[in-house]
C-alpha positions as CSV (number, residue, x, y, z in Angstrom):
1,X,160.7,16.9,-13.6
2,X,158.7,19.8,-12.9
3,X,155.7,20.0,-9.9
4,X,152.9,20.4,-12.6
5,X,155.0,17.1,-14.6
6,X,154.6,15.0,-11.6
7,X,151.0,16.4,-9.9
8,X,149.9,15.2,-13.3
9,X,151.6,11.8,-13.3
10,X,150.8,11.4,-9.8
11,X,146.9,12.3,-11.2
12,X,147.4,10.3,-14.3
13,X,148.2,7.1,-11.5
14,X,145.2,7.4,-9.1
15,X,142.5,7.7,-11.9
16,X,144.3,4.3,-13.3
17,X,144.2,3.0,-9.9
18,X,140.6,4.0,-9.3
19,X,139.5,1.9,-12.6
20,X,142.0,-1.2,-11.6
21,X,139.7,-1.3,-8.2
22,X,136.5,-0.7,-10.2
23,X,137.4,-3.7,-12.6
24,X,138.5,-5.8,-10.0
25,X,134.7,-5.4,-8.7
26,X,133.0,-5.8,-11.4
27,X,134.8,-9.1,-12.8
28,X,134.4,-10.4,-9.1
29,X,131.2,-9.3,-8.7
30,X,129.4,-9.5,-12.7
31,X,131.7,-11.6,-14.8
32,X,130.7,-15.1,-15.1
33,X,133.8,-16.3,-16.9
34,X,136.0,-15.8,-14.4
35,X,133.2,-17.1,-11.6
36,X,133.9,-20.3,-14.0
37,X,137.6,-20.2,-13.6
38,X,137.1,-20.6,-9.5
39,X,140.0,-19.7,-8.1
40,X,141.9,-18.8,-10.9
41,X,139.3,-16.1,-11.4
42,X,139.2,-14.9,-8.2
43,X,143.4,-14.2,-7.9
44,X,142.4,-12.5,-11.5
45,X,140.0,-10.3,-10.0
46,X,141.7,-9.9,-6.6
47,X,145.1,-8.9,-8.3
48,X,143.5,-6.3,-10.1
49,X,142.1,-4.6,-7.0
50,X,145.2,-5.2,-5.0
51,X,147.1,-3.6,-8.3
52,X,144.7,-0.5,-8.3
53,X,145.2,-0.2,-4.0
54,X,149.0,0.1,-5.0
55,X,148.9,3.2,-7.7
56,X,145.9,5.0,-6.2
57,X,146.7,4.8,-1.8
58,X,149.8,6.0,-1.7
59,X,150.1,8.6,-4.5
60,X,147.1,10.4,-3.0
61,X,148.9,10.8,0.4
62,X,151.8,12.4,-1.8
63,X,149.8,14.6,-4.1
64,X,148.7,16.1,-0.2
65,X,151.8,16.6,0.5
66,X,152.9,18.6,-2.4
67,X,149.7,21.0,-2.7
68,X,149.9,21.5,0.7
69,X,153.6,22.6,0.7
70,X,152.6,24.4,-2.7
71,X,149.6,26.6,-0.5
72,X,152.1,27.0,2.6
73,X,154.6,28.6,0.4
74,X,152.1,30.8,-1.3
75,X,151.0,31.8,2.3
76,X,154.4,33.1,3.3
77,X,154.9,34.8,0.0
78,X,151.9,36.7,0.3
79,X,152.5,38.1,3.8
């Protein structure tokens, strides 16, 4: 798999992340249905933020890594 294959995968799973998090809020916060369910609802809503915390956290600190290690070797090609 190529850099520009997985910088885009690695992309592709924080923005999925990102929107587990934000769903997780709102059905917590603005979904009656699952206030209804009690705590059913609330593992629902809580599983979906703890889901998103999963792809988006660690994927970020590698996507730093890489494009850091990507501008480091452009560096010491240029000079």
């Amino acid at each position: 798999m190529s850099n520009r294959q997985l910088i885009l995968l690695l992309r592709t799973s924080i923005t999925i992340g990102i929107c587990l998090i934000l769903l997780g809020i709102y059905l917590h916060n603005f979904n009656d249905t699952l206030a209804a369910m009690g705590v059913k609802g609330i593992i629902i809503s809580s599983m979906c933020v703890a889901f998103g915390m999963v792809l988006s956290l660690p994927t970020k600190m590698y996507l730093t890594f890489i494009l850091v290690a990507r501008e480091a070797n452009k560096k010491d090609s240029s000079e």
